[in-house]
C-alpha positions in Angstrom: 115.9 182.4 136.6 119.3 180.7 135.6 119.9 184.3 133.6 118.9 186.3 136.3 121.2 184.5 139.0 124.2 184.8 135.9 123.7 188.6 136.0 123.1 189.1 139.2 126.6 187.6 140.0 128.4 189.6 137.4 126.6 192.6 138.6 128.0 191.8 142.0 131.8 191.6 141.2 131.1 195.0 138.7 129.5 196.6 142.2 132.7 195.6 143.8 135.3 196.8 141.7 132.8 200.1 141.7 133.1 200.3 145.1 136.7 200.4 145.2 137.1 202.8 142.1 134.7 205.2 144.7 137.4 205.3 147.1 140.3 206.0 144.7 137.6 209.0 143.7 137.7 210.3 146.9 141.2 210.2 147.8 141.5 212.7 145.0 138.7 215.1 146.1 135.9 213.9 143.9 132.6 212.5 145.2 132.3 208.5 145.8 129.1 208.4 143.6 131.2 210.1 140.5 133.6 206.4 140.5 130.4 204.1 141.4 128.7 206.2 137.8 132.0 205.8 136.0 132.7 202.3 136.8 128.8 201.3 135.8 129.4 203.1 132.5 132.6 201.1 131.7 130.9 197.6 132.5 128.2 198.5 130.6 127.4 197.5 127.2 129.1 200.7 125.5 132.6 199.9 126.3 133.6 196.7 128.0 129.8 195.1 127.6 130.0 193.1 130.8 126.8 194.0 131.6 124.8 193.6 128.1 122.0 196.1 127.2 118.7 195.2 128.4 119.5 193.8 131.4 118.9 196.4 133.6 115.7 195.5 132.8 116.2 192.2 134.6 117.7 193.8 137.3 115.1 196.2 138.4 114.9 194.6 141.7 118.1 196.2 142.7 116.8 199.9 141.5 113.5 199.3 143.6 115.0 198.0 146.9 118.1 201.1 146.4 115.4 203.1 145.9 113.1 202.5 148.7 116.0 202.8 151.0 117.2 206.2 149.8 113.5 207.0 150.2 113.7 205.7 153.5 116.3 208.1 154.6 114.9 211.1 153.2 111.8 210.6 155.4 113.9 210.1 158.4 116.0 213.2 157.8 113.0 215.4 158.3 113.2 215.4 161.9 110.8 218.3 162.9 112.0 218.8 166.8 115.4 219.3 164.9 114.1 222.2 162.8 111.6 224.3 164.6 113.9 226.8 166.1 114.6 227.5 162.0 110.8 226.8 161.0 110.3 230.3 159.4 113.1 230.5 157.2 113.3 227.1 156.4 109.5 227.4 155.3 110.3 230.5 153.2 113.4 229.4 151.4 112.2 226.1 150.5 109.2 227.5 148.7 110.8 230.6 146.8 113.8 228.1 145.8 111.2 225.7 144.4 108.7 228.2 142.9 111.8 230.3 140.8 114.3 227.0 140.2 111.6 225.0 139.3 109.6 227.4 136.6 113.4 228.9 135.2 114.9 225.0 134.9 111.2 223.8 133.2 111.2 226.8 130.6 115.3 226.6 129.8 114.5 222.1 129.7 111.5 223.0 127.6 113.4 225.2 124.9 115.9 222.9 125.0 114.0 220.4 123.7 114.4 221.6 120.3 118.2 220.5 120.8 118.3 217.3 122.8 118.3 214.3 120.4 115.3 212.0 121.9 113.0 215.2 122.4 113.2 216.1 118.5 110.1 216.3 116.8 107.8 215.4 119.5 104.3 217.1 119.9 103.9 219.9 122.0 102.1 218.2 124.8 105.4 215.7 125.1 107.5 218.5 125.4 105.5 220.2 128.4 105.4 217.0 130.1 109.5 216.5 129.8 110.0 219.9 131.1 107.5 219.3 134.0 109.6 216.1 134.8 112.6 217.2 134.5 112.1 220.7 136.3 110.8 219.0 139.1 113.7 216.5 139.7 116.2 219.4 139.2 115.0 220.5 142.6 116.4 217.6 144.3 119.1 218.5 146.5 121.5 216.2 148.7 121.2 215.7 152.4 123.6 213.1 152.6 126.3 215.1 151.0 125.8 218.2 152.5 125.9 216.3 155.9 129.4 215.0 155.2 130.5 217.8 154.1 128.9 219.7 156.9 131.0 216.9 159.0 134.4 217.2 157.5 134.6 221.1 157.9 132.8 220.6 161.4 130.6 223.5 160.7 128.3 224.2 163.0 125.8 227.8 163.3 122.6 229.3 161.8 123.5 229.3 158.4 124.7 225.2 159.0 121.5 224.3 160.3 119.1 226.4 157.9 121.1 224.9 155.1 120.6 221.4 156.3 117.0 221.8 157.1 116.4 223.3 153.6 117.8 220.8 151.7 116.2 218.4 154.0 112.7 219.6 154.0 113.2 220.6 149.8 113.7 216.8 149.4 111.0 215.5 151.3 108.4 218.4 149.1 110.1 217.5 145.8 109.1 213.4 146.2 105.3 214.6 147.3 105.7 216.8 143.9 107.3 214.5 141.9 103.9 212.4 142.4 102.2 215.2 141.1 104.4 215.5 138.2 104.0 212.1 137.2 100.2 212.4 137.2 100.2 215.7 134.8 102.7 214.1 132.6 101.0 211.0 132.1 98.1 213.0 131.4 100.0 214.7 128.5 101.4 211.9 127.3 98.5 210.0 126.9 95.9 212.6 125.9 93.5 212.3 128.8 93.1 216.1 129.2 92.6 217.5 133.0 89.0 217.7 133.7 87.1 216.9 137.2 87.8 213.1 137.2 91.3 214.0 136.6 91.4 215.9 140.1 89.8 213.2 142.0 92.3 210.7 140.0 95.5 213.0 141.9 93.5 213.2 144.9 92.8 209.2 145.0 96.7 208.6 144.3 97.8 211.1 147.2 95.2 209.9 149.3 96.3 206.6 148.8 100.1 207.1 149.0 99.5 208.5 152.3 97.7 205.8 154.0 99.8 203.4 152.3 103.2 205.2 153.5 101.4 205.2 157.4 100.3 201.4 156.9 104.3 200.6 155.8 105.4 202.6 159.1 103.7 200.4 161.1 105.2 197.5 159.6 108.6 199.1 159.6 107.8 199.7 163.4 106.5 196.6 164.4 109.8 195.0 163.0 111.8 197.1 164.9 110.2 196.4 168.1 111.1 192.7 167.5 113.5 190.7 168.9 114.8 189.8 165.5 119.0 190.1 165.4 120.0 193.4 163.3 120.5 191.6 159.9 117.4 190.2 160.1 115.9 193.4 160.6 118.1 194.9 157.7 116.4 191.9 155.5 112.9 192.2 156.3 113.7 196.4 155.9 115.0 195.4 152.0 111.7 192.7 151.7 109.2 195.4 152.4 111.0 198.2 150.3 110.7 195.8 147.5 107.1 194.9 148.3 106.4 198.8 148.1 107.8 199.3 144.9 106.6 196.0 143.4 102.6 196.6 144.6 102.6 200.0 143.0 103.2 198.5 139.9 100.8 195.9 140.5 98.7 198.1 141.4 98.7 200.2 138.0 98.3 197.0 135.9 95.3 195.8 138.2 93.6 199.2 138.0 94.1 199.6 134.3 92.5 196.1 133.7 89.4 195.6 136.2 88.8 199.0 137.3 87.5 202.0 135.3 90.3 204.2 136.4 94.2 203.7 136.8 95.5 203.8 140.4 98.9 204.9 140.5 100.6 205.3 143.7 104.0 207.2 144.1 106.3 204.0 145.4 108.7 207.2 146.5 106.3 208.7 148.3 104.8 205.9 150.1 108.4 205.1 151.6 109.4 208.1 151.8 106.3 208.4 154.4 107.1 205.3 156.3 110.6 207.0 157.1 109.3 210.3 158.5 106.3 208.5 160.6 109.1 205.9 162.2 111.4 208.9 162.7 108.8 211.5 164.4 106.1 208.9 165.8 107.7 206.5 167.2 110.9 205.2 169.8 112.6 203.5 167.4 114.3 206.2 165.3 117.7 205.8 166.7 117.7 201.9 165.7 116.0 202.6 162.4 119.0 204.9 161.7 121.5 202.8 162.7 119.7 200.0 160.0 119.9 202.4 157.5 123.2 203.2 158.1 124.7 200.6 158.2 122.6 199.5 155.1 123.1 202.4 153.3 126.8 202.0 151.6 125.7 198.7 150.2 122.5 200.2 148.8 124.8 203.0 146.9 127.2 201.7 145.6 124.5 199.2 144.2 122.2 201.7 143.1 124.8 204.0 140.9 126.5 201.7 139.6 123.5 200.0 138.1 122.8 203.3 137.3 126.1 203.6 135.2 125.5 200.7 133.2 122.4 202.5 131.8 123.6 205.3 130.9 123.7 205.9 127.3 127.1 207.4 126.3 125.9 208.5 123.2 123.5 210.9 124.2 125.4 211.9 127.4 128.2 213.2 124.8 125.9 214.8 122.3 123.3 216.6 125.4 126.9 217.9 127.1 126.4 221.3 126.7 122.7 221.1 127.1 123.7 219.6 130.7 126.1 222.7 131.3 123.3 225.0 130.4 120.5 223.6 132.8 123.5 223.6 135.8 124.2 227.1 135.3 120.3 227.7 135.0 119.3 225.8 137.9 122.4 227.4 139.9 121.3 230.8 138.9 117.3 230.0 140.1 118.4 228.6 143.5 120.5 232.0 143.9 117.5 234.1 142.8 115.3 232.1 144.8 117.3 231.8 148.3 117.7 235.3 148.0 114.1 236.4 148.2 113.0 233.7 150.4 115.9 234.6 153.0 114.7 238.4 153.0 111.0 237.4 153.6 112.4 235.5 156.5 114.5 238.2 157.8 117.7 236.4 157.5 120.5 239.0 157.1 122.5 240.1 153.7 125.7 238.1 154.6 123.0 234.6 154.4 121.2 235.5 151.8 124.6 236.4 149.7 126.1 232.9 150.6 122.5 230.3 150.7 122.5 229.6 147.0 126.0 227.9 147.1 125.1 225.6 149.7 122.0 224.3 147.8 123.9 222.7 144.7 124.5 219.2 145.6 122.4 216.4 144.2 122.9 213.0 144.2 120.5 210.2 145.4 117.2 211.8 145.3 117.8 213.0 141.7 119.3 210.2 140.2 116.4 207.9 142.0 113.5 209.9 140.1 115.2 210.0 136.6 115.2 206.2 137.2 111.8 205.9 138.3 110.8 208.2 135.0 112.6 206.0 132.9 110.1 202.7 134.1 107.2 204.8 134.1 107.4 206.4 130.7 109.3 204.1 128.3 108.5 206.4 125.8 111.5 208.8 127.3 112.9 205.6 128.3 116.9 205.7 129.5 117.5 208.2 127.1 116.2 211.2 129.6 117.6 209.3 132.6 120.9 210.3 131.4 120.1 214.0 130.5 119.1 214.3 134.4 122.1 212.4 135.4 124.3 214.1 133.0 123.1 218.0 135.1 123.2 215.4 138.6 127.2 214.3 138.1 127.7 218.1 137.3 126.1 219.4 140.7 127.5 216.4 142.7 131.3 217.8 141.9 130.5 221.1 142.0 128.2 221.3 144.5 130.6 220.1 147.8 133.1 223.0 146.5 130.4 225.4 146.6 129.1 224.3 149.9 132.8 224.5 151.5 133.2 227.9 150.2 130.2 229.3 151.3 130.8 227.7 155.4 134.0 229.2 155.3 132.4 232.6 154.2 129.6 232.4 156.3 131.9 232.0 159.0 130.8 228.3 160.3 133.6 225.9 158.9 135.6 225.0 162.1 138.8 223.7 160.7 141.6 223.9 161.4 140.3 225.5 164.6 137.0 226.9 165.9 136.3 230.0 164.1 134.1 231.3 167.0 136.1 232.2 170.1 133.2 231.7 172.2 133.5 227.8 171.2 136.8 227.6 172.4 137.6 226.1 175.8 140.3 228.0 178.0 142.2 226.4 181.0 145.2 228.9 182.8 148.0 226.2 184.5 149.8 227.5 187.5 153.0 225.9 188.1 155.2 224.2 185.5 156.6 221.1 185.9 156.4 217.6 184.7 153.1 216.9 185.2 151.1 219.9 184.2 153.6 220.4 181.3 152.1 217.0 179.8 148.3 217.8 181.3 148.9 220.8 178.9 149.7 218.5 176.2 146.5 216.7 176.5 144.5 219.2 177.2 145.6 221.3 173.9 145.2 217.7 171.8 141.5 218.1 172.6 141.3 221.5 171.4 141.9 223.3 174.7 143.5 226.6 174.2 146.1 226.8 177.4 147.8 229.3 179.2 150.7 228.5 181.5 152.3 231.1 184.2 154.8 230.3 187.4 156.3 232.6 190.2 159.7 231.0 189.4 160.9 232.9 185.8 163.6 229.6 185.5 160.2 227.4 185.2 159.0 229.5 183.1 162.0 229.5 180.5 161.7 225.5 180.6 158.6 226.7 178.1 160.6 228.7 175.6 160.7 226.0 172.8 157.5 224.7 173.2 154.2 225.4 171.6 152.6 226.8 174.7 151.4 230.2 175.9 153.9 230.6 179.0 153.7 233.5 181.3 156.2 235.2 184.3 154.2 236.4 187.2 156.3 237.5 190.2 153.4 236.8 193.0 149.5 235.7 192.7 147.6 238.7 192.8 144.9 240.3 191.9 146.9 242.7 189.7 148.8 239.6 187.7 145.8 237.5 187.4 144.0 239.7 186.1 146.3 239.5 182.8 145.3 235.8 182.3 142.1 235.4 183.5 139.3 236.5 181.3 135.4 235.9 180.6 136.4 232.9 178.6 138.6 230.9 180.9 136.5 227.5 181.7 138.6 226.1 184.9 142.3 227.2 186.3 144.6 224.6 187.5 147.4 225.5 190.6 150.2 223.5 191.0 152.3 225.8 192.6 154.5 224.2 195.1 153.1 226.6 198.1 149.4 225.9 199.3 149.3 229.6 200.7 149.9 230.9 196.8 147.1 228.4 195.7 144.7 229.1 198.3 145.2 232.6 197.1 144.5 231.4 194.0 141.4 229.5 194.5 140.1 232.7 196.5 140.9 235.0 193.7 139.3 232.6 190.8 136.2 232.5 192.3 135.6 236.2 194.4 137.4 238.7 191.7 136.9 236.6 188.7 134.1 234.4 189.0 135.8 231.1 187.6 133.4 228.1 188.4 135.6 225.6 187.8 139.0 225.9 190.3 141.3 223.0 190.4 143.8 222.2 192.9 146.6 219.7 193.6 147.9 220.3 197.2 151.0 219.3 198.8 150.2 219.5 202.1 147.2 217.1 202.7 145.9 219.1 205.7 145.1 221.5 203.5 142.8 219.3 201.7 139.4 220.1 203.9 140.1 223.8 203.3 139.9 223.6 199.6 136.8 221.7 200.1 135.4 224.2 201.8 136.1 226.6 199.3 134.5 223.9 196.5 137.7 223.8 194.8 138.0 220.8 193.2 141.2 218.6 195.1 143.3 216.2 193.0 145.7 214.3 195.7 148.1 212.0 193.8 148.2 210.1 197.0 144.3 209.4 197.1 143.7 209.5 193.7 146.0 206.2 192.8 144.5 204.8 195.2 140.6 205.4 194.2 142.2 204.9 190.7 143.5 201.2 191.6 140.3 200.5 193.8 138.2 201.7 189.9 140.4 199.2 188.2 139.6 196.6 190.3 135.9 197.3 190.0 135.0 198.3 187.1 138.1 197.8 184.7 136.3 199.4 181.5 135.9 202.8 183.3 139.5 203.1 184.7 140.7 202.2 181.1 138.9 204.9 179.3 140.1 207.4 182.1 143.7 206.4 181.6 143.4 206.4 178.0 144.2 202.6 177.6 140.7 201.6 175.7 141.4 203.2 172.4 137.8 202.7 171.3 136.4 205.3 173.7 136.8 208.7 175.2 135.0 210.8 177.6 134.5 214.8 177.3 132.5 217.3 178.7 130.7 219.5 176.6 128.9 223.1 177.1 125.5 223.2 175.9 125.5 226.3 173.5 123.4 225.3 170.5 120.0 227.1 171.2 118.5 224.5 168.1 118.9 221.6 171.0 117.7 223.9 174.1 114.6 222.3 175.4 114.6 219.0 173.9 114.4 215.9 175.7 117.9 213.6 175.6 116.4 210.7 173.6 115.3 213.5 170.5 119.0 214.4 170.3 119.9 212.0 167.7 123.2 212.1 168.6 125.4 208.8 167.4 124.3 205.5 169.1 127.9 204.8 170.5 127.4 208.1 172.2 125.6 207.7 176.1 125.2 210.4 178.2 126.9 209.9 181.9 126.4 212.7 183.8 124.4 216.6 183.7 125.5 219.3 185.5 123.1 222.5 186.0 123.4 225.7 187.8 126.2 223.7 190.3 124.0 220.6 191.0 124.7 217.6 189.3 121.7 215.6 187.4 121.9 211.4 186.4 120.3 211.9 183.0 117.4 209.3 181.2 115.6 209.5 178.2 113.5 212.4 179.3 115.7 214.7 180.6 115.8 218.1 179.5 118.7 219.9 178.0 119.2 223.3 178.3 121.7 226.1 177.4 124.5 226.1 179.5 124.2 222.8 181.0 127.7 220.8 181.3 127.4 217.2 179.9 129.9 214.2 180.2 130.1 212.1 177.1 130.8 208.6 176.7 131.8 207.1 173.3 134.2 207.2 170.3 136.5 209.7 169.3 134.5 210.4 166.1 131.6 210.3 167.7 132.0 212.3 170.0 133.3 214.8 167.9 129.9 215.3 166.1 127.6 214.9 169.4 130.1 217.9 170.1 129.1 219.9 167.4 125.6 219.1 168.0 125.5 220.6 171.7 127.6 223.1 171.7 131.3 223.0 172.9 
């Protein structure tokens, strides 16, 4: 125990120096998990030995917790409500990608075997059962990457969503296969042959995965719905993660001594499971995300650096270019693959010329069941751990590059600006002066594309060095209007110092052009009931300070987030647009937990929103929450 406890601290300042070599990493452009692998390597017992060899033997626990969290998260990610708009194509790609990436990557890993070190003169049968293995964790692909980077482009479209889901739903298969895999191979590396009792063996093991992952579920739920504080919860999430991992393997050694047949149970499998049942059966899902989240980094930069120390530099230099050939094999089988499985889904050329490139990423998944190989067949032992990691680190710096390229070709990657016009809100300002000059300001710092026109051309040359779309108009008319007001315009603002011109204005907005959003400030407040009538909405200075003051006194929080003073929080109103979301209940969004919805406008009448409310296209929403947040419930909904 004293030895454990003395690695388990050094382990703890290595993760912690890893965890700041990750961020260096990605300063540069390169992927966090690259610096956690490279700083694991250099503590390891190859260079700098301050983690000796053997003892990531005694520190399995940390690979079995990591790995029953990243487990975990895969099961949650396959949120079906999320993906049924894209069922058929998901369904299609998925299965073409696995059936050609999975038979080109085992053949290419099976020749190879002639010419990877550790693989050298074993029998046939050994050779099957490392290309089975390895073919099937090639698969793996990275939702947690391909979210961020999804996230840092602000992508958003079909091709987004069918990319996400497959690499999703390809994840969740791959762990159920894996399970398989291990079976056959065990099989072929002990000699048991595949007969009947074989089939009911695989049977028995799914069967009993299964239950076990629903049982696990139940306890994950039953924690959630206790009153336990968070970082309780995040323990007892850890404790039973372990407990999975550790009663498989109990399991095996209890089966192989007192019964007449070896029960093995897919540890992955069984959490990955309890993930998907909390996340699509019960009303916890937002919390358990939020654990897991908030877990998560932790767990990482644990799990690859741990990973790092067992790698064996030796072999990783010498199986190089075998590493370089399964990436380019494995690139070239997604490609073939996405390509036929998009055209028996219908998708059009332009998607199916792109999809391979965003299905390169690997990371946790991968690395995970290369690990879990390594404990299960010693015989292949660390030494084909790093093979698969070597082809993992390759597709985890390549594979972000490929994914940016192909949003930005598919036409989905929304930086610097929206790509999509239609996404794009419009506001036309009438009057310029002080105060609309800066509500322009604003209103363009929040992505508002603005267009600014006066009857006065010496108000209009006030605009001439600024970064603003100004515009001369000599009267309000039908005729000059019709020059700034299109389809796309979401609301027009008058400021115009004569009430007549912005009653004309209101009138004009609303008969000729059909704007459902007309804003006015009078200066005349007789005039105020008249706008009314005409549901313009009226902005008096005079009454609005004074309903402002009267918020502040009230409710202080709310007036601070509407004068900007509470720099945690904003509040926007967003267009529902995104036909995946249309239909689905508010508390299925899974939008960020900071995010709450305040108010739901439909068809002119205004809706207080709960958990089961419907959202529809078109509906306007008002969003509470952070910046950041609210950025991606954004993308989410629409615009």
């Amino acid at each position: 125990m004293m030895q454990l406890l003395i690695l388990s601290v050094s382990f703890l300042f290595v993760a912690l120096a890893a965890k700041k070599i990750g961020e260096w990493f990605s300063k540069v452009g390169l992927p966090y998990i690259t610096g956690y692998l490279l700083a694991g390597m250099v503590a390891g017992p190859f260079i700098l030995n301050l983690i000796p060899e053997g003892a990531t033997t005694d520190l399995r626990y940390i690979d079995e917790i990591s790995l029953a969290v990243i487990a975990f998260v895969a099961g949650s990610e396959l949120y079906l409500k999320e993906i049924r708009s894209r069922i058929r194509s998901i369904a299609w790609i998925t299965g073409t990608v696995m059936l050609v990436a999975s038979v080109l990557s085992g053949f290419a890993l099976f020749f190879l075997t002639e010419l990877i070190p550790f693989t050298q003169g074993m029998e046939l049968t050994s050779r099957v059962a490392v290309a089975i293995l390895g073919g099937t964790i090639l698969l793996a692909l990275s939702p947690a990457s391909t979210i961020a980077v999804i996230k840092e482009v602000r992508a958003k479209g079909s091709f987004t969503a069918t990319v996400l889901g497959v690499t999703v739903t390809m994840d969740v298969v791959i762990i159920l296969l894996f399970a398989v895999s291990v079976a056959v191979a065990s099989a072929l590396l002990t000699g048991l042959g595949f007969n009947a009792s074989f089939a009911l063996l695989l049977v028995i093991d799914l069967v009993s995965a299964i239950v076990a992952g629903w049982l696990v579920g139940r306890l994950l739920q039953a924690t959630l719905a206790s009153n336990m504080h968070k970082y309780l919860k995040i323990s007892v999430l850890l404790f039973i993660g372990f407990v999975v991992f550790a009663a498989a393997f109990w399991l095996v050694e209890f089966s192989h001594d007192n019964l007449p047949l070896e029960i093995h149970v897919e540890p992955l499998l069984v959490a990955m499971i309890a993930g998907f049942y909390v996340t699509n059966f019960t009303n916890f899902r937002d919390e358990f995300a939020m654990l897991l989240h908030d877990v998560g980094p932790a767990v990482y930069v644990a799990f690859f650096t741990l990973t790092g120390v067992a790698l064996k530099l030796d072999i990783l230099i010498t199986t190089l270019p075998i590493a370089l050939a399964l990436f380019a094999v494995r690139a070239g089988g997604i490609a073939i693959g996405s390509s036929i499985g998009g055209r028996l889904a219908g998708e059009s050329a332009e998607f199916n010329k792109y999809a391979w490139m965003g299905l390169i990423t690997q990371a946790g998944i991968a690395l995970g069941l290369a690990r879990e190989v390594a404990v299960e067949f010693p015989a292949l032992g660390d030494a084909f751990a790093t093979l698969v990691i070597s082809v993992v680190v390759l597709n985890e710096i390549f594979g972000p590059m490929f994914l940016k390229s192909a949003l930005r070709r598919a036409g989905e990657a929304n930086l610097p600006v929206p790509a999509e016009p239609d996404d794009v809100r419009d506001v036309l300002i009438l009057g310029i002066e002080a105060q609309s000059i800066e509500l322009a300001r604003q209103l363009q710092a929040a992505n508002w594309q603005v267009i600014m026109a006066d009857t006065n051309r010496d108000h209009v040359e006030r605009l001439s060095h600024e970064d603003l779309s100004e515009h001369y108009i000599p009267v309000v008319s039908e005729d000059t209007l019709s020059g700034l007001i299109n389809n796309s315009i979401d609301a027009v603002v008058s400021m115009l110092p004569d009430d007549a011109e912005n009653m004309k204005v209101v009138e004009l907005a609303q008969m000729k052009f059909g704007v459902k959003r007309p804003i006015i400030r009078p200066n005349d407040l007789t005039m105020i009931e008249k706008f009314t009538e005409m549901e313009a909405l009226v902005v008096d200075p005079a009454s609005a300070m004074v309903s402002l003051l009267n918020q502040s006194v009230r409710a202080p929080q709310s007036a601070a987030v509407l004068l900007h003073q509470d720099s945690g929080r904003e509040m926007v109103q967003v267009t529902v647009s995104n036909k995946d979301v249309d239909g689905l209940l508010v508390r299925d969004l899974r939008l960020p937990n900071d995010v709450l919805f305040l108010d739901l406008t439909r068809n002119g009448s205004s809706i207080v929103p709960h958990g089961y409310t419907r959202v529809h296209l078109q509906d306007e929403v008002t969003l509470i929450g952070k910046a950041e947040s609210l950025e991606e419930a954004t993308l989410k909904l629409g615009y």
